[in-house]
C-alpha atoms as an extended CHARMM CRD file, in Angstrom:
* protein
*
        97  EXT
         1         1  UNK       CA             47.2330000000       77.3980000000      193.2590000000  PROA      1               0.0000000000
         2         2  UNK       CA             48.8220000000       74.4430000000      194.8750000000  PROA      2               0.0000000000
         3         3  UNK       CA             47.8610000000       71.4980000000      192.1340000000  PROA      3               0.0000000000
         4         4  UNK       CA             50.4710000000       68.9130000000      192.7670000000  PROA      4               0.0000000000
         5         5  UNK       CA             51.4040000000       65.0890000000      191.2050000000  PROA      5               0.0000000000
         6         6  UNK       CA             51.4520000000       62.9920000000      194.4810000000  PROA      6               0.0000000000
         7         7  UNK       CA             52.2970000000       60.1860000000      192.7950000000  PROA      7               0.0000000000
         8         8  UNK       CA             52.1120000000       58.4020000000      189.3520000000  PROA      8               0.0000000000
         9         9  UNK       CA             48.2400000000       58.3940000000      188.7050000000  PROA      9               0.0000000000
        10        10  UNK       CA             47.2930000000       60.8200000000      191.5760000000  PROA      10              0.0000000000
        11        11  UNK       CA             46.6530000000       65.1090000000      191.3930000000  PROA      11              0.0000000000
        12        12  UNK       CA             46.1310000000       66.5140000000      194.5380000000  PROA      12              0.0000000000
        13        13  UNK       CA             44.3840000000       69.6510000000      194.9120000000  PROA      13              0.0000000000
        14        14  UNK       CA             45.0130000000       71.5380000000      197.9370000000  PROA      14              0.0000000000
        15        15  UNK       CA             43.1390000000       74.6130000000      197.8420000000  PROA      15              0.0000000000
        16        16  UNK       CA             39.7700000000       75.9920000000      196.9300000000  PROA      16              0.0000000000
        17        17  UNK       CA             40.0110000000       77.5260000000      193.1870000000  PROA      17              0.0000000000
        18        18  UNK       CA             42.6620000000       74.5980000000      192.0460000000  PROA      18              0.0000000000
        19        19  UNK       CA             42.2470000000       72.8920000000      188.8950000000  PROA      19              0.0000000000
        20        20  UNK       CA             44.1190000000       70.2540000000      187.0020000000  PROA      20              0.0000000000
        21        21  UNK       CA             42.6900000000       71.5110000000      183.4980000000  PROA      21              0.0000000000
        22        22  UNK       CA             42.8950000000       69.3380000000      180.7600000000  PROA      22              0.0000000000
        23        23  UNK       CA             40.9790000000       66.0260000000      179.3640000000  PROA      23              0.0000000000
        24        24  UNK       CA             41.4430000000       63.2120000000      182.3950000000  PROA      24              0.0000000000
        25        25  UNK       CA             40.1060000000       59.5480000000      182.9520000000  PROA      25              0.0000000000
        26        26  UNK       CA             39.1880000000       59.4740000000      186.3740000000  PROA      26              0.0000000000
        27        27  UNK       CA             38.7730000000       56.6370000000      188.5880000000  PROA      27              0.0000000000
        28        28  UNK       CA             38.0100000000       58.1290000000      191.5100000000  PROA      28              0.0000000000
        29        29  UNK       CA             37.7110000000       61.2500000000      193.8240000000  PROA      29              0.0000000000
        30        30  UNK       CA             38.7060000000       60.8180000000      197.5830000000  PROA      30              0.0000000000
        31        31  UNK       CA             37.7000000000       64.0860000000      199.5790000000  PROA      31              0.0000000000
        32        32  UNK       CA             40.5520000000       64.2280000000      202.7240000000  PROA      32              0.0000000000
        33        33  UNK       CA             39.7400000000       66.8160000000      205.6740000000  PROA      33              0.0000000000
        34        34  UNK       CA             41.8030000000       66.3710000000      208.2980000000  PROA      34              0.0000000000
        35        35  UNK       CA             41.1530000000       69.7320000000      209.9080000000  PROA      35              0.0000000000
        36        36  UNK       CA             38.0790000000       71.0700000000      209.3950000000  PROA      36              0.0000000000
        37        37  UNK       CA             35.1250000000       69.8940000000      211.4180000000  PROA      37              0.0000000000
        38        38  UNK       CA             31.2360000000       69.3400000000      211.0610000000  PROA      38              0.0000000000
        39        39  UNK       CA             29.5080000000       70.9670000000      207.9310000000  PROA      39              0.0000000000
        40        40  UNK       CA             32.5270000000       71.7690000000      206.1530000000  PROA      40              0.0000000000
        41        41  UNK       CA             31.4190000000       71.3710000000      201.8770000000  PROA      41              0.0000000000
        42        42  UNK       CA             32.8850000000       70.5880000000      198.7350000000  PROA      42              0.0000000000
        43        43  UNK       CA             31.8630000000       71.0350000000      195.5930000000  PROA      43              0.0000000000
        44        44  UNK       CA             33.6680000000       69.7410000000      192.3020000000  PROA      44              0.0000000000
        45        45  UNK       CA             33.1940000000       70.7350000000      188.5870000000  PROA      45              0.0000000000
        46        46  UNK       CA             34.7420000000       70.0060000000      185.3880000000  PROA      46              0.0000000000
        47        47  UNK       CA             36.3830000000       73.0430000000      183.7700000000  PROA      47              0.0000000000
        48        48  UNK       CA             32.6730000000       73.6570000000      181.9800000000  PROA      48              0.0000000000
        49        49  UNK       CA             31.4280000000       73.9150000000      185.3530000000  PROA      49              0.0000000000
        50        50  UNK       CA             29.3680000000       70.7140000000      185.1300000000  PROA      50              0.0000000000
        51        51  UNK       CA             28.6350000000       69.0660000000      188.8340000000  PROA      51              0.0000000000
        52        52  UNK       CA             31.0280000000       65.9300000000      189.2890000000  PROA      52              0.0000000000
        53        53  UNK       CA             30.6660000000       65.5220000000      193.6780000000  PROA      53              0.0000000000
        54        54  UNK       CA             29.0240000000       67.3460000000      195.9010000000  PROA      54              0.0000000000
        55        55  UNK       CA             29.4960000000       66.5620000000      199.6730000000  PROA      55              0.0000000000
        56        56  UNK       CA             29.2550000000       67.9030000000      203.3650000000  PROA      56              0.0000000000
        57        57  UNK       CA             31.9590000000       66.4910000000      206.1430000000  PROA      57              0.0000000000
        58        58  UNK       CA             29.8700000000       65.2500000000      209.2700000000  PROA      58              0.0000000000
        59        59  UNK       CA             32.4290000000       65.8290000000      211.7140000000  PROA      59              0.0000000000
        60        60  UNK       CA             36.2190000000       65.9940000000      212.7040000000  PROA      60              0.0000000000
        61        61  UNK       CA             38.9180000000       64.1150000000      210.4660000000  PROA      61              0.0000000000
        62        62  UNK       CA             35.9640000000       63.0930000000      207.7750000000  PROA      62              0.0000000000
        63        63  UNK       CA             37.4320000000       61.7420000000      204.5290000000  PROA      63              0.0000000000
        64        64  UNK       CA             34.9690000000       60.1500000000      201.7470000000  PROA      64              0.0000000000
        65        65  UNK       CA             35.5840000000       59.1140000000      198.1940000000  PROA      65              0.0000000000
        66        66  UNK       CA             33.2910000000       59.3450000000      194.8260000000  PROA      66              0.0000000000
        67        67  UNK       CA             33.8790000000       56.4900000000      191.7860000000  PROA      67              0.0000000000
        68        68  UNK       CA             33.6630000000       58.6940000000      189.2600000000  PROA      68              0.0000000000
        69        69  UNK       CA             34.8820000000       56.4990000000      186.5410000000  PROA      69              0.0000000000
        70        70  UNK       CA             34.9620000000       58.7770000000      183.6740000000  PROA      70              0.0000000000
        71        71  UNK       CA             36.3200000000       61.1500000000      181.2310000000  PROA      71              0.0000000000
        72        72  UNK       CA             35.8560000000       64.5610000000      182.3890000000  PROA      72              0.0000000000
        73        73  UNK       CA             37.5880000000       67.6660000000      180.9600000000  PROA      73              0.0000000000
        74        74  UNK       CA             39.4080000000       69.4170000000      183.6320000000  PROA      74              0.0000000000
        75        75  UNK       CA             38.3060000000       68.8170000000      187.4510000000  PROA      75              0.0000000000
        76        76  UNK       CA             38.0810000000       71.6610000000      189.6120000000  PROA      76              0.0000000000
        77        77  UNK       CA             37.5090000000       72.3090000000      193.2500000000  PROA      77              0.0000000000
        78        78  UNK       CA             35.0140000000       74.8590000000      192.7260000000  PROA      78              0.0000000000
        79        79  UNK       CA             34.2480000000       74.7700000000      196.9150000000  PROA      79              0.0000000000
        80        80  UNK       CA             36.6110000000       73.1560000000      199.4550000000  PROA      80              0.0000000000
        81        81  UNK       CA             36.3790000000       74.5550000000      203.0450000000  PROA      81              0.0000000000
        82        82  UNK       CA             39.2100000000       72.9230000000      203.8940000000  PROA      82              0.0000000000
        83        83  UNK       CA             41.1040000000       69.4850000000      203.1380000000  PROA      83              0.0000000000
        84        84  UNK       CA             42.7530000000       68.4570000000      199.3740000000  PROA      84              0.0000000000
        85        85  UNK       CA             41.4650000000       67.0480000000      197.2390000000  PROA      85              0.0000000000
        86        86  UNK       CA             42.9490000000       64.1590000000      195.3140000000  PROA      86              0.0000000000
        87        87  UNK       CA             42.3320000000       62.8790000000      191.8800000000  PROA      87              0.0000000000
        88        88  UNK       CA             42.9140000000       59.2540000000      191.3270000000  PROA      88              0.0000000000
        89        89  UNK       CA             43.5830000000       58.8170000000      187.4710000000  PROA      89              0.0000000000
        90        90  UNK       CA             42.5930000000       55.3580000000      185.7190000000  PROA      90              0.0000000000
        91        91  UNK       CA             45.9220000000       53.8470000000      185.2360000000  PROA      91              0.0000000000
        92        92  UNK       CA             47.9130000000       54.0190000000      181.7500000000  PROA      92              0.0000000000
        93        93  UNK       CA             48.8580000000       50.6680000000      180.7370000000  PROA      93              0.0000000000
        94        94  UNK       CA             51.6050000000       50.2560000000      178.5350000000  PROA      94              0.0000000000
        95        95  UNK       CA             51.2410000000       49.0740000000      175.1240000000  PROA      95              0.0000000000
        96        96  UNK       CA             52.3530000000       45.2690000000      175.0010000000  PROA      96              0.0000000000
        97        97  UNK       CA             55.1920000000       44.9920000000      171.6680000000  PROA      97              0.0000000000
């Protein structure tokens, strides 16, 4: 498993299998594949194995993102040929006192 926090609202998942379980408001999924080639896929579920992106690289260094918008439990990269996967959380704004 190689889930990591990149940075303050961002998961990456690097491998095929990894997860970042739990409930999550998404923003967006971008899909980075830096070196696989043509026809590589990707598939990615929530941990009730519910469809959330499904996509096919069309060549060398092909990146692509979903707006997902949403609360999802879990998100999973059920199939990833190659590339990470990152997770771009909706931001948590702090409560105003």
């Amino acid at each position: 498993m190689a889930v990591t926090q990149s940075a303050f609202n961002v998961v990456k998942l690097a491998l095929q299998g990894d997860e970042r379980k739990g409930i999550i408001d998404v923003n967006f999924l971008y899909w980075q594949n830096k070196t696989g080639g043509a026809d590589e896929d990707l598939k990615v579920t929530d941990s009730d194995g519910n469809t959330l992106w499904v996509d096919t690289a069309d060549g060398v260094n092909y990146d692509n993102f979903c707006p997902l918008k949403n609360t999802v439990n879990g998100v999973k990269a059920t199939v990833m040929d190659s590339g990470e996967l990152y997770i771009y959380k909706q931001a948590e704004i702090p409560m105003q006192v």
